[in-house]
C-alpha positions as CSV (number, residue, x, y, z in Angstrom):
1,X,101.6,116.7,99.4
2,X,101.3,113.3,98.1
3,X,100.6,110.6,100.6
4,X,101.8,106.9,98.5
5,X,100.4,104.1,100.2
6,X,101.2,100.5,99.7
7,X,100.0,97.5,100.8
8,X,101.5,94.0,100.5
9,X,100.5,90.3,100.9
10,X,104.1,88.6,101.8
11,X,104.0,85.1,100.6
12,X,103.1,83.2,104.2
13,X,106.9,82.3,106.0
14,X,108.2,85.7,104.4
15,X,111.5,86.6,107.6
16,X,110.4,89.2,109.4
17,X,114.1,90.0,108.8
18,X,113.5,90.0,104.7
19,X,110.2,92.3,105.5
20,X,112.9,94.8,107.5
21,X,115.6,94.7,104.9
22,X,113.1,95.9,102.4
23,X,111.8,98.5,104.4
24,X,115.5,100.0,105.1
25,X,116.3,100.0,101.8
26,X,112.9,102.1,101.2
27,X,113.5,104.1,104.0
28,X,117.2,105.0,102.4
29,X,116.0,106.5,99.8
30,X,115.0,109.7,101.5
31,X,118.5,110.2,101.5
32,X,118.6,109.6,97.8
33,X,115.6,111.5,96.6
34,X,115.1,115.1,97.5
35,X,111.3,115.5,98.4
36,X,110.4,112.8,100.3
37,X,109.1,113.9,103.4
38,X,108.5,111.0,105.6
39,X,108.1,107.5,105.1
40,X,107.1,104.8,107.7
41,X,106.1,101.0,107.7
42,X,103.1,99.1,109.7
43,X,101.4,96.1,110.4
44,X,98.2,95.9,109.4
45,X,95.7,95.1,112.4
46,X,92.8,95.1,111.3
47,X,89.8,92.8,112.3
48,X,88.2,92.7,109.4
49,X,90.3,89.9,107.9
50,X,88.0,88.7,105.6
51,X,88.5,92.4,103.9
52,X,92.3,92.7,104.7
53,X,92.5,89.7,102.3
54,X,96.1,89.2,103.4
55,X,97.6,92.4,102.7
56,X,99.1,92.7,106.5
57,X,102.0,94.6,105.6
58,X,101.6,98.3,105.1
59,X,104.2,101.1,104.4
60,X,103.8,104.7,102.9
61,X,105.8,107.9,101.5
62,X,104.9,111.6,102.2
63,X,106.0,113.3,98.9
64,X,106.3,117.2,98.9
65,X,104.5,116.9,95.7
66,X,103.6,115.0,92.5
67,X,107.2,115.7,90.8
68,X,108.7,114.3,93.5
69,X,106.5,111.3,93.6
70,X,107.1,111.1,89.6
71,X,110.9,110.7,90.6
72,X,110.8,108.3,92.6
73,X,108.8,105.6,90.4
74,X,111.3,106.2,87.8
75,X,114.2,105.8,90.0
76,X,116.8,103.0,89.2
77,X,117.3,102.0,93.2
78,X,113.3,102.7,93.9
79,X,112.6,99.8,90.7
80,X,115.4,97.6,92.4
81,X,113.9,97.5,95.6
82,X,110.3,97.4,94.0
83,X,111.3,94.2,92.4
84,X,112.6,92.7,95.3
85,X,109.4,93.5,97.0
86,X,107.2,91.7,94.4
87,X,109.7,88.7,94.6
88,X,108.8,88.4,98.2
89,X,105.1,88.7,97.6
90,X,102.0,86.4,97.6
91,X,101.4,86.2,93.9
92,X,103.8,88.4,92.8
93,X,102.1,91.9,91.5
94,X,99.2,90.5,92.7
95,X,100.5,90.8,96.2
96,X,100.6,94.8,96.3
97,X,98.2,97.3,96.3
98,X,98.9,101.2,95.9
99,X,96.7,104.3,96.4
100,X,97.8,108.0,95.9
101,X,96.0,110.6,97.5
102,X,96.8,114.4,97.8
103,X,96.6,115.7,101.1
């Protein structure tokens, strides 16, 4: 399994609204892309703010494996969202940060 961890900065007065629109339209793609095992969406709350460096905003995919992960960065809605997301952020693709891992 593939855990696919993002992080965002929003730009600061980003609607909480905006933030929950994006992550529907994330969350909607499990029923578009067979493989994707879970996906959820935090707050950051950590208190080591000088690390969190504004990335407050959190949200990650469970992928039954690499394939599947590989799918999903080339899908057409996936990129749509994705650029809505970096439109929204602090700096643009500055504003996001993304780790892998293989559980």
């Amino acid at each position: 399994m593939i855990r696919h961890i993002v992080a965002l900065r929003f730009r600061t007065g980003t609607p909480v609204a905006t933030k929950l629109a994006l992550y529907r339209d994330l969350a909607g793609l499990s029923d578009h892309i067979d493989g994707i095992l879970d996906f959820r969406h935090f707050d950051n709350v950590s208190v080591e703010t000088p690390l969190v460096r504004g990335f407050d905003d959190v949200f990650w995919f469970d992928f039954r494996d690499v394939a599947v992960r590989d799918t999903y960065l080339d899908d057409p809605a996936h990129k749509a969202v994705g650029a809505r997301i970096v439109a929204e952020l602090d700096g643009g693709i500055d504003g996001v940060f993304v780790a892998d891992v293989a559980l």
